[in-house]
N, C-alpha and C positions, 0 to 999 in steps of 0.2 A: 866688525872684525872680531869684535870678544865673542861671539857665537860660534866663528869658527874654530878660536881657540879653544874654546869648549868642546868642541864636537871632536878635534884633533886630542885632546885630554879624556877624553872618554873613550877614545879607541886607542890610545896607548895603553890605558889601562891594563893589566891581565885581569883578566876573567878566570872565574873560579873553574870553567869546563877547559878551558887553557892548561892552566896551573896544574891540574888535574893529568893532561896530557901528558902533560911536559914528565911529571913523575914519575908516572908507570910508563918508559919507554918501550918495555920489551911486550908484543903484542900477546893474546891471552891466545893459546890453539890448542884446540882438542883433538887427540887420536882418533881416526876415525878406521874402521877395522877395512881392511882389503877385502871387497866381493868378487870372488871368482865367475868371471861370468863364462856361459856357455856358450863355444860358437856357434855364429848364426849356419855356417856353413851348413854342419849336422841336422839345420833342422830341417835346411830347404831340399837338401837332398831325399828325404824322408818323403816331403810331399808330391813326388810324381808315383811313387809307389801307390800312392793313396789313391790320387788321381786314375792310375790304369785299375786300381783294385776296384772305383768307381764305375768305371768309366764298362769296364766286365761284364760289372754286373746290372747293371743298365741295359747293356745287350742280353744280359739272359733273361731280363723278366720282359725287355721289348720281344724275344724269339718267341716265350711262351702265352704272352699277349695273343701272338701271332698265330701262333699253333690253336689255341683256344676260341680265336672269331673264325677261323679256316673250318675246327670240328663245327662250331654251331653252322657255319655256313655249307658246308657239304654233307653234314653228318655221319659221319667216320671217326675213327681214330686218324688223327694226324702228328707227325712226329719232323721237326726241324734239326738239323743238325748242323753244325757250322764249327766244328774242329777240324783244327790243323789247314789244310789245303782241300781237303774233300766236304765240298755243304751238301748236304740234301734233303728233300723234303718226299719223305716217307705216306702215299695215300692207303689205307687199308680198305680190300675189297674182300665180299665174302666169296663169289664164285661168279662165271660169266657176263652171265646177264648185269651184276651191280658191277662189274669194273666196264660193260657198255656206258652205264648211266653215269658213270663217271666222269667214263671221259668226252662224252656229249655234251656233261657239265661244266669242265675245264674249256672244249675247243669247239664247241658247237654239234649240230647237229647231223651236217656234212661228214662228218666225220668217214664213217663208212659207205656214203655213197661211193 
């Protein structure tokens, strides 16, 4: 039993980080400055813009891709257009006979049968 009274004696004690406590009641805080933050709103609105400004210009370098493998493959000037509601796809011929060969190139050979 004196062991426990011991150990009950040793935890009534105050401790020095106690006593310590006990004195400084009022807690220690520092000012910390207000960050204005930006809303998020603003930013996401911002990125569909990006996205179509993207997404454009994708389609203009696919059009001219396009224009480019069509010249080596027919070899002409070729010219794609896809503004507004009217697209077309412009073939340049020099005079009869190359706009025959043309279009025996496009539709076959039947063509003027």
């Amino acid at each position: 039993m004196d062991e426990n009274k011991e150990m009950d004696e040793l935890f009534e004690e105050e401790t020095p980080i106690e006593s310590e406590a006990e004195e400084n009641t009022e807690p220690e805080t520092e000012e910390v400055p207000e960050v204005e933050e930006e809303p998020v709103v603003e930013e996401a609105e911002e990125i569909p813009e990006v996205v179509e400004d993207n997404a454009a210009m994708q389609r203009r370098i696919y059009m001219k891709d396009l224009e480019d493998k069509l010249r080596t493959k027919l070899g002409r000037k070729v010219k794609i257009s896809d503004t507004g509601k009217k697209k077309t796809v412009e073939l340049s011929f020099e005079d009869d006979d190359d706009l025959g060969e043309l279009l025996k190139t496009l539709v076959g050979q039947d063509i003027f049968d």
